[in-house]
Backbone bond lengths (Angstrom), bond angles and torsions (degrees), N, CA, C in turn:
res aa  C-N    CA-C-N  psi(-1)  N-CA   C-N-CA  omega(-1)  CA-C   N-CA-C  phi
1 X - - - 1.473 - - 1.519 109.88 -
2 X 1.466 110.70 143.91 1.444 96.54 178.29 1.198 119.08 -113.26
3 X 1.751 111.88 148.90 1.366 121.72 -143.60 1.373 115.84 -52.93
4 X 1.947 134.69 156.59 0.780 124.41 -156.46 1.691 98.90 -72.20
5 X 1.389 121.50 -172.42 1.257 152.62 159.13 1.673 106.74 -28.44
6 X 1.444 155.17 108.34 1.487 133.19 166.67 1.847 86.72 -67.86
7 X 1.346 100.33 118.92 1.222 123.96 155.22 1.543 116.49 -35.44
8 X 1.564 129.47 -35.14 1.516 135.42 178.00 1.740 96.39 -62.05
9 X 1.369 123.26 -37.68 1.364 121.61 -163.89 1.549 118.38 -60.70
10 X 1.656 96.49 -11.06 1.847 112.44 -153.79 1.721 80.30 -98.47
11 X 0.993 139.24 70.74 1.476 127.07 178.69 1.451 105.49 -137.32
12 X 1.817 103.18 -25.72 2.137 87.55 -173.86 1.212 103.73 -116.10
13 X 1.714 143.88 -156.24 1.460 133.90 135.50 1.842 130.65 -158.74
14 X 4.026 165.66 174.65 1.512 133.29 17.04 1.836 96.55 -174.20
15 X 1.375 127.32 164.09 1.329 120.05 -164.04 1.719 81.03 -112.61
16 X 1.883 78.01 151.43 1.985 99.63 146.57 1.835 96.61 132.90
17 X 1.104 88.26 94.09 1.735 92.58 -172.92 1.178 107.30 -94.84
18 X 1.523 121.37 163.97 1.592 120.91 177.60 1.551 89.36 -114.18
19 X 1.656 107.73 171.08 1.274 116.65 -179.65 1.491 119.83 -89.47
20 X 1.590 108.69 -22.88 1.520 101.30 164.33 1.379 128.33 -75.28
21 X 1.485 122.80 -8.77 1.513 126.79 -163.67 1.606 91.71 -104.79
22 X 1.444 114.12 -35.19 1.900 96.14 161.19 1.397 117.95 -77.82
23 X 1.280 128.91 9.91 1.195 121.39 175.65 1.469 114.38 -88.02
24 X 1.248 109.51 -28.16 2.053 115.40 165.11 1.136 114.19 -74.65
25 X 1.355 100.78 145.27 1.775 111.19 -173.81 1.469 100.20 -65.00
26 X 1.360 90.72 162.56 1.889 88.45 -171.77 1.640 88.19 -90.79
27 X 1.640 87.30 -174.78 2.128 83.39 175.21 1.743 98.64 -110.16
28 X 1.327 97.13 175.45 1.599 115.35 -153.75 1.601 94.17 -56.45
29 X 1.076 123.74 131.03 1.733 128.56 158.97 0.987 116.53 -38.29
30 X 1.362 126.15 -61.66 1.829 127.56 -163.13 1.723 105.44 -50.56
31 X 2.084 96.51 -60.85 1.585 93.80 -172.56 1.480 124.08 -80.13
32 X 1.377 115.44 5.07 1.285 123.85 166.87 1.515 132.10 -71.65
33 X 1.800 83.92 -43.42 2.094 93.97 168.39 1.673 105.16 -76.04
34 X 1.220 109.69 -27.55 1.851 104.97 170.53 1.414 108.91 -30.65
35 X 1.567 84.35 -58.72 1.842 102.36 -156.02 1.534 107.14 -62.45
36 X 1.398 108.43 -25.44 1.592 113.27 -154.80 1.615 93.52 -84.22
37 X 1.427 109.82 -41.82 1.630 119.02 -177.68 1.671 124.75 -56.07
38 X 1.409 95.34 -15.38 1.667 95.92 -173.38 1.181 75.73 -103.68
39 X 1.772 168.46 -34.11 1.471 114.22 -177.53 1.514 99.87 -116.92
40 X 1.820 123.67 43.28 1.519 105.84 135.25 1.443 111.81 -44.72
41 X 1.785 99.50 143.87 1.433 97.54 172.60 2.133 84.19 -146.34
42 X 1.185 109.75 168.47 1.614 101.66 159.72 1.615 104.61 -98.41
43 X 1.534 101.76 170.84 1.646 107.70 -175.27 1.766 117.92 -54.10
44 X 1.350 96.32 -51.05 1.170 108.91 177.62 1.281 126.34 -42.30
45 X 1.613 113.25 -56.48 1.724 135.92 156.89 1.344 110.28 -8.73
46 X 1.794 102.25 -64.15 1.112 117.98 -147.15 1.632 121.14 -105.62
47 X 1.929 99.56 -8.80 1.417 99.59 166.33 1.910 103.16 -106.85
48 X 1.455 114.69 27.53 1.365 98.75 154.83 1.510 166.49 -95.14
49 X 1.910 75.56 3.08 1.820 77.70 148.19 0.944 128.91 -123.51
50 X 1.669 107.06 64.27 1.799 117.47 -159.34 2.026 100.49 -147.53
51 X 1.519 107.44 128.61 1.052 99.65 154.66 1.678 130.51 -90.00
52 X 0.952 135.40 160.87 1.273 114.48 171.93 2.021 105.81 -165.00
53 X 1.321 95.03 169.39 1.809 88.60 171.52 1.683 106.13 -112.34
54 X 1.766 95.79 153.05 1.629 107.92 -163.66 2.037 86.34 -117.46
55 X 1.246 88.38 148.49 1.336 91.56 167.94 1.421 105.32 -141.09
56 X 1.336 113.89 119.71 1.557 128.26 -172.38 1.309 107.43 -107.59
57 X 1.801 121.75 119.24 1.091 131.82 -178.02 1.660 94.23 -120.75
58 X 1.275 106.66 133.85 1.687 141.48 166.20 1.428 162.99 -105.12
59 X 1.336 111.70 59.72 1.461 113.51 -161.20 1.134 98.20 -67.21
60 X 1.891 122.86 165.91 1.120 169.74 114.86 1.411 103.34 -68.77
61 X 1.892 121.56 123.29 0.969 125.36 -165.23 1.890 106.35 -134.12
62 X 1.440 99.67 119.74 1.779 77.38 163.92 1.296 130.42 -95.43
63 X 1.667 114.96 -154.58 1.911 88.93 -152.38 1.485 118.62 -83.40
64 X 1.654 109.22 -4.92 1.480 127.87 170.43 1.858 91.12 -65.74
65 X 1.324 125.02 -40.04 1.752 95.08 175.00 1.913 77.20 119.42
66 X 0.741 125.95 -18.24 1.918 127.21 177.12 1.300 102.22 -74.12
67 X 1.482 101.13 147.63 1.615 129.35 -174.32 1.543 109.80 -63.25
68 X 1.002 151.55 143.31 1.594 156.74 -159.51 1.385 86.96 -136.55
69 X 1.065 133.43 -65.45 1.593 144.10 -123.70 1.849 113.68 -174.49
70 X 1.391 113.45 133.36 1.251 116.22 173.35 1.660 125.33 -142.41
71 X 1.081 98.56 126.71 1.981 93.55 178.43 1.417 98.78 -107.44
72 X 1.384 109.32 160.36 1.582 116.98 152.62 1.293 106.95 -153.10
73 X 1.114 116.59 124.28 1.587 133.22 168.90 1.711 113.79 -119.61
74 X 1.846 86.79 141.76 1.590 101.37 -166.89 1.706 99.78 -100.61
75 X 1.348 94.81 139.87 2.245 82.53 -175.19 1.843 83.70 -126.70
76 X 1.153 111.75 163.68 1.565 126.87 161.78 1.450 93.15 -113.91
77 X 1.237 100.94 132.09 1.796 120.31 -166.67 1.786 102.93 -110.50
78 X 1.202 120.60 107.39 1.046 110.86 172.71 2.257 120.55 -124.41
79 X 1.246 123.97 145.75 0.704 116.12 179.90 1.297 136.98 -40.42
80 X 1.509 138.09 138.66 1.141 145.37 -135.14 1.685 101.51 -83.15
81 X 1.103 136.06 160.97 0.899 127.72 152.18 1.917 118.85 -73.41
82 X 1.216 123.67 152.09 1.793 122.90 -176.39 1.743 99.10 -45.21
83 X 1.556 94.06 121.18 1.351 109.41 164.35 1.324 110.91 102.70
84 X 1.730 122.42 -16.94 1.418 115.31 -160.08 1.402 107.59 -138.07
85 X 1.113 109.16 163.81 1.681 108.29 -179.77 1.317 115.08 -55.85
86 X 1.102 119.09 179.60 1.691 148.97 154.11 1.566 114.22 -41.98
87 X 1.434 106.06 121.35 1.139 119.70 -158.70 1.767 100.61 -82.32
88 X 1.223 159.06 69.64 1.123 150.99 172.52 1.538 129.82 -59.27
89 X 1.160 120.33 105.72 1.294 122.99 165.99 1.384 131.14 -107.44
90 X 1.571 98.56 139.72 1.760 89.57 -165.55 1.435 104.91 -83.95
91 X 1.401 98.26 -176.34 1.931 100.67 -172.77 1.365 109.49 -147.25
92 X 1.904 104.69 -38.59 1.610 118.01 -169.76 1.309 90.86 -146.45
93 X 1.427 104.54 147.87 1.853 118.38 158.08 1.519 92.55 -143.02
94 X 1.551 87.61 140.74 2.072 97.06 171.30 1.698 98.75 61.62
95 X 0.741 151.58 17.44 1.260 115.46 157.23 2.322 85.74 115.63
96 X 1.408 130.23 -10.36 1.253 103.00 -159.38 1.957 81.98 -139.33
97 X 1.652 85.54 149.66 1.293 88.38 -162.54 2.073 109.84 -86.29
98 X 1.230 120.79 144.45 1.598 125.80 -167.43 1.441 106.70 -52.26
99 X 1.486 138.47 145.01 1.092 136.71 -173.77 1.373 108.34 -67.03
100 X 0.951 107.65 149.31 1.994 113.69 165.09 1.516 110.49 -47.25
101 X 1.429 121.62 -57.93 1.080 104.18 167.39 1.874 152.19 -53.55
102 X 1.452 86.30 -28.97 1.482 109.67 165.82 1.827 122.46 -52.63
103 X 1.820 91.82 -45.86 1.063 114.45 -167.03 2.047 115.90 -74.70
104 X 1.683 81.01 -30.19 1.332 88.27 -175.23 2.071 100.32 -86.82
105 X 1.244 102.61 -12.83 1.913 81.06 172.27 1.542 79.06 -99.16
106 X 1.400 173.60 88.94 1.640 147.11 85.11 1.700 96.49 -65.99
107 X 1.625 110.58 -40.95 1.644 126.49 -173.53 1.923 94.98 -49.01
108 X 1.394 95.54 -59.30 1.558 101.69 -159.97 1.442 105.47 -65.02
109 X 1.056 138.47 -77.33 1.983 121.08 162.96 1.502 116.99 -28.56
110 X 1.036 140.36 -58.60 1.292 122.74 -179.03 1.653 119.61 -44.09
111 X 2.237 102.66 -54.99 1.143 92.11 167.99 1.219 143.06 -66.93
112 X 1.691 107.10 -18.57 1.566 102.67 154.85 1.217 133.89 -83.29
113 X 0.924 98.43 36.10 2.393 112.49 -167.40 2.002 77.19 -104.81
114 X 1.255 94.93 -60.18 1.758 112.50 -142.76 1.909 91.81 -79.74
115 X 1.373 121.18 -21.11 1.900 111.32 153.32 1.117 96.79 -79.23
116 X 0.816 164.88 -53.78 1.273 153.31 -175.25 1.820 124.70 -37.50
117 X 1.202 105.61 -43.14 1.536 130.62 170.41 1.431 87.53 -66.45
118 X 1.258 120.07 -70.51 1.172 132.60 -147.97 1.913 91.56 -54.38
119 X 0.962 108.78 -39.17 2.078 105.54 -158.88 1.293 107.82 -72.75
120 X 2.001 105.87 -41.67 1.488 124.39 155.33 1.421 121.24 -29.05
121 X 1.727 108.51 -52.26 1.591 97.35 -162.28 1.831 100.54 -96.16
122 X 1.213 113.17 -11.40 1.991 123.07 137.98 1.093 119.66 -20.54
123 X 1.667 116.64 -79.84 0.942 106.82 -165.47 1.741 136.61 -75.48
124 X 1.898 94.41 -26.15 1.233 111.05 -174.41 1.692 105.94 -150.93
125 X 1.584 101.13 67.33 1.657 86.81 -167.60 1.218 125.23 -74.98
126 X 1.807 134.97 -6.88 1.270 129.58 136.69 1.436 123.18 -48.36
127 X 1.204 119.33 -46.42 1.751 98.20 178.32 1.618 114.18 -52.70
128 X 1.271 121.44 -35.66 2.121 136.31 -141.67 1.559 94.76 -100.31
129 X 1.287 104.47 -28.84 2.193 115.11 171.18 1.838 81.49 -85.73
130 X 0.666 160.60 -19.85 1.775 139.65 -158.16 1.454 85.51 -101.57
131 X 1.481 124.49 -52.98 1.156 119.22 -175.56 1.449 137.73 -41.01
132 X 1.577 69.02 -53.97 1.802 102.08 178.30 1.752 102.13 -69.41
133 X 1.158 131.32 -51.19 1.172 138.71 171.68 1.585 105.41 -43.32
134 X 1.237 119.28 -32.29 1.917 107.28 -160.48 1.499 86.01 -104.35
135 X 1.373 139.58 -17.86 1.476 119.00 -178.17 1.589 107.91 -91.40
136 X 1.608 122.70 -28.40 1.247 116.61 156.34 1.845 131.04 -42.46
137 X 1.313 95.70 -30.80 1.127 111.94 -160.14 1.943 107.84 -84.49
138 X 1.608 97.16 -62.11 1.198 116.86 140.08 1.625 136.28 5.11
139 X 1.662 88.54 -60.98 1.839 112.03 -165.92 1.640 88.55 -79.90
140 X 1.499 103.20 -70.27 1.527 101.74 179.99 1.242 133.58 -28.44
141 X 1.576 118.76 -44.90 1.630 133.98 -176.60 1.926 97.53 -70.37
142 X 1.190 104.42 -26.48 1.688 110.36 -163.17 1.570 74.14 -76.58
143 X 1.684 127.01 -85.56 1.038 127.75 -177.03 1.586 126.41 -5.81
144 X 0.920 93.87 -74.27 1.332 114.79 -170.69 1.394 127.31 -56.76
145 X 1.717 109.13 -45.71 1.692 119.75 158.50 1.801 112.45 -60.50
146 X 1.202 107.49 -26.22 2.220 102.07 176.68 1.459 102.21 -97.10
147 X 1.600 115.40 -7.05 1.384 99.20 151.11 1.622 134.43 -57.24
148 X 1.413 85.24 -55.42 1.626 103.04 -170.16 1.494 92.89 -69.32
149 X 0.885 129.41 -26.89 1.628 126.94 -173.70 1.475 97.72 -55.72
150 X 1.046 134.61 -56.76 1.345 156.88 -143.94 1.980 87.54 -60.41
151 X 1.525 113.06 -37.06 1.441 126.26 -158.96 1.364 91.34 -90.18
152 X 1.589 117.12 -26.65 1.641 105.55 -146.89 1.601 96.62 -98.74
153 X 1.444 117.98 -28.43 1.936 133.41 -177.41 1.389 94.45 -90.28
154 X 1.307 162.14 -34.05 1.159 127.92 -157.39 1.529 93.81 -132.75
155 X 1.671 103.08 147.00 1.834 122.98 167.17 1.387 86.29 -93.73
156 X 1.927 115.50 119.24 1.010 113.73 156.43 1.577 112.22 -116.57
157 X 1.743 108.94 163.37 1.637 116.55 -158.99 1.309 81.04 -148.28
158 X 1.338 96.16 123.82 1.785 133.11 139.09 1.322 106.88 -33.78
159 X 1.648 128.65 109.80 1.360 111.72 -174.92 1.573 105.57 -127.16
160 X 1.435 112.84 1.13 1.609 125.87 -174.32 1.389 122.93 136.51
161 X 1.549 115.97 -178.40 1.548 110.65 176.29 1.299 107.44 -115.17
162 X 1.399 98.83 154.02 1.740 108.83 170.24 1.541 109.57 -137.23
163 X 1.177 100.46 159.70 1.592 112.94 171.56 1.507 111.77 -109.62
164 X 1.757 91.62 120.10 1.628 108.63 172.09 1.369 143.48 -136.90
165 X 1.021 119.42 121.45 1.456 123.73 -127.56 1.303 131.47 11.81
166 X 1.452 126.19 80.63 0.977 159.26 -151.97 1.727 113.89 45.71
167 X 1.063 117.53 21.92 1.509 110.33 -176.33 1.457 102.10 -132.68
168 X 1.875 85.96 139.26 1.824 102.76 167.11 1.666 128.38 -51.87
169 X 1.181 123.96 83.85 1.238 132.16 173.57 1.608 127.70 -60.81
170 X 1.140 140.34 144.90 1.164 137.05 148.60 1.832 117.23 -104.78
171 X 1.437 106.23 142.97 1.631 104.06 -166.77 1.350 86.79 -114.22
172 X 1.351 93.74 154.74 1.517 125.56 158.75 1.544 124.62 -143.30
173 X 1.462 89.60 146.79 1.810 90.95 159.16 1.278 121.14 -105.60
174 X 1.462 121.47 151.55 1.236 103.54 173.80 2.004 100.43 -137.89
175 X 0.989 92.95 127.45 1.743 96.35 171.00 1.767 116.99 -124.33
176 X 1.571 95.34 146.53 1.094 106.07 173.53 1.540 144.09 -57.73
177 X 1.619 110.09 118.36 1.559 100.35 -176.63 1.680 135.35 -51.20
178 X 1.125 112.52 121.07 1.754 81.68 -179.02 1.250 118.77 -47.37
179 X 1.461 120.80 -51.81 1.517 118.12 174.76 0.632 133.41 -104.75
180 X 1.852 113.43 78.07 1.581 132.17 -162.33 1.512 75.13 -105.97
181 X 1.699 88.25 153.38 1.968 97.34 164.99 1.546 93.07 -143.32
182 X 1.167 90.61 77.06 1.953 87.00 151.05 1.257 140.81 -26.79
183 X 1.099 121.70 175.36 1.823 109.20 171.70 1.578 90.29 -157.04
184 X 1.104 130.80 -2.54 1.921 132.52 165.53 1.735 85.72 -81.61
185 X 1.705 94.67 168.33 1.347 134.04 132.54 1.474 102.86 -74.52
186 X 1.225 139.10 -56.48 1.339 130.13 -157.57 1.835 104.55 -84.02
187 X 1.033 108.53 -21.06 1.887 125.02 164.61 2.378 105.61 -59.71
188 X 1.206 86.90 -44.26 1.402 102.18 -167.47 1.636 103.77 -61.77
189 X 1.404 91.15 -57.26 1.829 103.48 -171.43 1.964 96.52 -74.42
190 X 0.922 111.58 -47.85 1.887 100.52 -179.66 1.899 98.78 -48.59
191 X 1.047 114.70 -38.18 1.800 98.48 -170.00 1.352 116.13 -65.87
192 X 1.320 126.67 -17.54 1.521 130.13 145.66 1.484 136.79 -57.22
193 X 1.403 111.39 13.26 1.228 118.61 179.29 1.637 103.88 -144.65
194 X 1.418 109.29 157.29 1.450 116.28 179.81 1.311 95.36 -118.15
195 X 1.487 145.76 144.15 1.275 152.51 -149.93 1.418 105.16 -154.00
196 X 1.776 124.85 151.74 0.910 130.18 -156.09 1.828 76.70 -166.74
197 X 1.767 95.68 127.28 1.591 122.02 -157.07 1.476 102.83 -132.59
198 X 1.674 113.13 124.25 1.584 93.81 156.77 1.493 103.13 -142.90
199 X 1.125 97.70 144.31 1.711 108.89 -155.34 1.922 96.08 -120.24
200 X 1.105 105.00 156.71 1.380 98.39 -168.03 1.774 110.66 -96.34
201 X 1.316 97.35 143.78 1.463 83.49 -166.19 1.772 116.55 -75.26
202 X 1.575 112.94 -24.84 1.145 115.49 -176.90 1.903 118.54 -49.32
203 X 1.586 102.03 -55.29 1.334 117.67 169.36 1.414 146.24 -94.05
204 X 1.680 100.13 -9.44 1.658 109.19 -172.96 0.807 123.77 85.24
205 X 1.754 126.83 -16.09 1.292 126.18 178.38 1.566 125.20 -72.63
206 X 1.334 133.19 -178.75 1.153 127.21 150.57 1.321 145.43 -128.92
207 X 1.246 99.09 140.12 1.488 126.91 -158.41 1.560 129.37 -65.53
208 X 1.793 89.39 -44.28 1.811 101.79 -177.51 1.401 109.95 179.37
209 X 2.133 105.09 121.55 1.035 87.85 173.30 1.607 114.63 -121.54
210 X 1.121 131.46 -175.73 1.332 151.74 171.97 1.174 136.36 -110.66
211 X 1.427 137.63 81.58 1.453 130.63 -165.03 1.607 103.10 -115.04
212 X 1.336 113.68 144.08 1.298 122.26 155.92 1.486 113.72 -146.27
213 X 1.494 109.96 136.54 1.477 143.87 -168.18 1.631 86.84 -51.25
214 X 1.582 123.30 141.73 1.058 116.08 163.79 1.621 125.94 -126.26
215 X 1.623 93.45 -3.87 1.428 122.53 152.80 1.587 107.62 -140.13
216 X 1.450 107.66 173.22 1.184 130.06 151.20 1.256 113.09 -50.13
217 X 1.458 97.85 134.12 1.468 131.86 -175.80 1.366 129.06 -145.02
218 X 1.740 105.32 117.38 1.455 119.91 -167.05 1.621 118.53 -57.16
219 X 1.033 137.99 138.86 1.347 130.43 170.21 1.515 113.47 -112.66
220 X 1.138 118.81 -134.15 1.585 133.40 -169.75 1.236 113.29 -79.77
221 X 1.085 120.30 -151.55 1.438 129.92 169.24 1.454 122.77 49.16
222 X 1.140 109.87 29.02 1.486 118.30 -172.54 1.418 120.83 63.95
223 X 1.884 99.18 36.81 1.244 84.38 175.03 1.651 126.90 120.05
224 X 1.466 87.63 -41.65 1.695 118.41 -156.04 1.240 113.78 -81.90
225 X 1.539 121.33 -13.78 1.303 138.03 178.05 1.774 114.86 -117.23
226 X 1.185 111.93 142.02 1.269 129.10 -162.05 1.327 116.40 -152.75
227 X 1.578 113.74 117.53 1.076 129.44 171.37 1.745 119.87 -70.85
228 X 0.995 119.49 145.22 1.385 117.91 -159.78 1.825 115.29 -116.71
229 X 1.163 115.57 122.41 1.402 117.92 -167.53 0.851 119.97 -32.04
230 X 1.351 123.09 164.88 2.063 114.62 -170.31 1.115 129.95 90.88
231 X 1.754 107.09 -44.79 1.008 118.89 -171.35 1.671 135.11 -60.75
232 X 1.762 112.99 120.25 1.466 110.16 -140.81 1.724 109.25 -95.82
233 X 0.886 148.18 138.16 1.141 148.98 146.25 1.445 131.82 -104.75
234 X 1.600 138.38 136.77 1.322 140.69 177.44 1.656 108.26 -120.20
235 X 1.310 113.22 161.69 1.643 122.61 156.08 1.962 102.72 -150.89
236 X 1.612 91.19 145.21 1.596 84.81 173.84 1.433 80.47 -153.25
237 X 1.853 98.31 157.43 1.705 111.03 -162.63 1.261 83.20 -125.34
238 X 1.419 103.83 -173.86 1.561 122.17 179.06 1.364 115.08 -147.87
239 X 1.707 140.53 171.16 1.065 118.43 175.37 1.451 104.83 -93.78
240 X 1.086 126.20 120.63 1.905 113.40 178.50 1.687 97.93 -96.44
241 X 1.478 97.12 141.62 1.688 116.52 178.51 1.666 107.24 48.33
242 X 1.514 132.28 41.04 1.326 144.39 165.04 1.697 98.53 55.51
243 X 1.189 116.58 31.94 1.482 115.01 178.31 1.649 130.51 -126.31
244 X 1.105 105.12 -24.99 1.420 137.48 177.87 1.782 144.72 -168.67
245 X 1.410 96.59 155.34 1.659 87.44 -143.66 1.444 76.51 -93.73
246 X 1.838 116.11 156.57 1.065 116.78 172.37 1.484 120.94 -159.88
247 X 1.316 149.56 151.01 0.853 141.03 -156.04 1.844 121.78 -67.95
248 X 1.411 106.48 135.73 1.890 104.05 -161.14 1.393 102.09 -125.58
249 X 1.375 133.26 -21.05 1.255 141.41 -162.59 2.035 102.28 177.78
250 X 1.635 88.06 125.22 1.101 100.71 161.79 1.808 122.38 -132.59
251 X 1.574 134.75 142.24 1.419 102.25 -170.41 1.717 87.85 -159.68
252 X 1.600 93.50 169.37 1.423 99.76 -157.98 1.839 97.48 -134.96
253 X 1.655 108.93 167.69 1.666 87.55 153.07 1.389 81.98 172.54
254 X 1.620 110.48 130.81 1.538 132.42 176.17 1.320 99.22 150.41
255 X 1.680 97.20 -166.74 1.383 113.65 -153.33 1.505 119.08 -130.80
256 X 1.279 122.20 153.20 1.367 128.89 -172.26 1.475 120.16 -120.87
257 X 1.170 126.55 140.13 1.450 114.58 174.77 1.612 94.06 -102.38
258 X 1.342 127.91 145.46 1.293 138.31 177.75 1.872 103.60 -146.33
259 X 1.839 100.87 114.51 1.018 97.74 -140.81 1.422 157.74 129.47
260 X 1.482 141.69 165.49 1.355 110.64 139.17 1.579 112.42 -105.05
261 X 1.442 129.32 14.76 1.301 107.06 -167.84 1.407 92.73 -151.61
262 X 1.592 148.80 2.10 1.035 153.97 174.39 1.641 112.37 -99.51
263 X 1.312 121.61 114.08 1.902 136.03 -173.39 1.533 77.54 -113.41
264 X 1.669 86.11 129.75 1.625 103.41 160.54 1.824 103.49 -118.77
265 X 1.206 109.07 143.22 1.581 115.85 175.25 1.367 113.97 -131.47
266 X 1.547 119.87 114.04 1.583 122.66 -166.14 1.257 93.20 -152.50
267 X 1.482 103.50 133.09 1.626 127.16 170.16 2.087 105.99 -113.09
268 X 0.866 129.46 138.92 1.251 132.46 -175.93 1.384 116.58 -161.88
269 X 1.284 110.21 169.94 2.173 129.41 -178.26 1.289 70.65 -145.96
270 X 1.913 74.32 157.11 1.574 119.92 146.07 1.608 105.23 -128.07
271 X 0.799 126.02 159.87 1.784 139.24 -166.17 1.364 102.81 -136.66
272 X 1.662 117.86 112.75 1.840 98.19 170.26 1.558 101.22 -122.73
273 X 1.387 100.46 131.91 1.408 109.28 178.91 1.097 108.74 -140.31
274 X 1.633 131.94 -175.10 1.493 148.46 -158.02 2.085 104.90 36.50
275 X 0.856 121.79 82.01 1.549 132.71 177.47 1.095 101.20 -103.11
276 X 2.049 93.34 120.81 0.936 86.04 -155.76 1.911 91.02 -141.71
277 X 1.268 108.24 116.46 2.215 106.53 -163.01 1.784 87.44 -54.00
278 X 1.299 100.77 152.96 1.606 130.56 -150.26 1.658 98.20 -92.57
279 X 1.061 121.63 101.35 1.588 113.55 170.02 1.356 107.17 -133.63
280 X 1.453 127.50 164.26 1.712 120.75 156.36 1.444 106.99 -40.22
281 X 1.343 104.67 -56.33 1.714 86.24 -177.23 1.833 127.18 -53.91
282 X 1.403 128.27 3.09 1.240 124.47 -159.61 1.852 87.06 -124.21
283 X 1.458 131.98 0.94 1.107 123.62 153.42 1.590 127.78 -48.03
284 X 1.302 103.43 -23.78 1.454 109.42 162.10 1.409 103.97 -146.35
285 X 1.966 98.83 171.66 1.286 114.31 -167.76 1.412 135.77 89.66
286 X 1.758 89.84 21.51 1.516 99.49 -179.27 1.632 94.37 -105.32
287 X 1.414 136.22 109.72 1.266 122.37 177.40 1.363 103.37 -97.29
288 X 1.516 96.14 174.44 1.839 117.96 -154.11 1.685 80.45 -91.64
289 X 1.834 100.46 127.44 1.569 104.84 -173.62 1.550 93.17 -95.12
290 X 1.309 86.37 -174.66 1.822 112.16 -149.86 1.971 88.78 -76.70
């Protein structure tokens, strides 16, 4: 499988311009990326106080680039408990929805994940808040250094406006310095890709981006796995409830060597829909969509 998404990539974001909106001068570059830089956020950041459902579609590809094989599984994504990822629960695979019973032990581990916290912050709830306090803290400093990375690896250029899905965009390119020196892992892996950004001009946010691998690129496994040039990736957000932009489609497609003698080839989406702000009440009532 090839490796997930670097989370730094989920930070900018579609084609189809009209001829009157390139006919206005664009606005000045410098104070525009200002604007755009104070609400980078990563995906994660920004879908955490949100439940919502993901739908993950999966080819298996052979070397003509044709479908072999396909999964899709539906998860209800809910916020992590302090300290830990995203709570995912499945609902559908293939097309058929998870048994009740299935569904009711994903219920039964979580709720014993979350007594568990609960006995923790019992016994010593200043130590389990300190904890919780230094990995919050933690994430942010991580955050925050593959932000700036984002400024320090790529020359980006103002290249025009476009209109995308119904909104005034501004595009950019951005390519990699030769003598960028990162200081992320997630700084490291962005300098293997050349990216193409359009952020909307009304709000600063972003809309849709475009990356493709322009060399080979090391992944996990000590190494042993390798992403293979070409290889394309997209994300595009939306505004949900006129308040915030958030992730709507993300998708991938190329190949990996894992190994010395095993090529993996996978094209895939994720789909996020029903967003939904995070309360006890939104623990249920997310049903498995059509």
């Amino acid at each position: 499988m090839i490796a997930p998404i670097p989370p730094i990539l989920v930070g900018f974001l579609i084609a189809g311009s009209t001829l009157g909106a390139q006919n206005r001068p664009l606005p000045d570059e410098e104070s525009f990326l200002i604007e755009a830089r104070k609400h980078l956020q990563t995906d994660s950041t920004l879908q955490s106080s949100y439940v919502y459902v993901e739908t993950r579609r999966e080819q298996k590809l052979d070397r003509g680039g044709r479908t072999r094989e396909e999964s899709v599984k539906v998860f209800e994504s809910h916020p992590g408990l302090p300290g830990e990822e995203r709570w995912e629960r499945l609902i559908a695979q293939d097309g058929r929805p998870v048994p009740p019973e299935e569904l009711a032990r994903q219920d039964r581990e979580r709720q014993q994940k979350a007594s568990e916290m609960v006995q923790r912050l019992a016994r010593d709830s200043s130590k389990e808040l300190a904890r919780q306090a230094r990995e919050l803290q933690k994430a942010r400093r991580e955050r925050d250094e593959a932000m700036r990375d984002i400024y320090d690896v790529f020359e980006i250029r103002m290249i025009g406006r476009e209109r995308v899905e119904e909104h005034d965009t501004i595009a950019f390119l951005l390519t990699p310095r030769r003598d960028a020196k990162p200081k992320t892992h997630a700084g490291e892996q962005i300098r293997h890709f050349s990216l193409r950004a359009w952020v909307s001009e009304h709000d600063h946010e972003l809309v849709k981006l475009e990356a493709e691998a322009i060399d080979n690129l090391r992944l996990g496994l000590g190494g042993l796995a390798r992403l293979h040039k070409g290889a394309r990736l997209s994300f595009l957000r939306r505004k949900v409830n006129g308040e915030v932009w958030l992730p709507a489609v993300a998708s991938y497609n190329g190949s990996a060597r894992v190994g010395l003698l095993v090529t993996l080839r996978r094209s895939g989406t994720s789909e996020y829909s029903g967003y939904r702000k995070y309360s006890v009440d939104t623990l249920v009532g997310i049903g498995t969509p059509k």
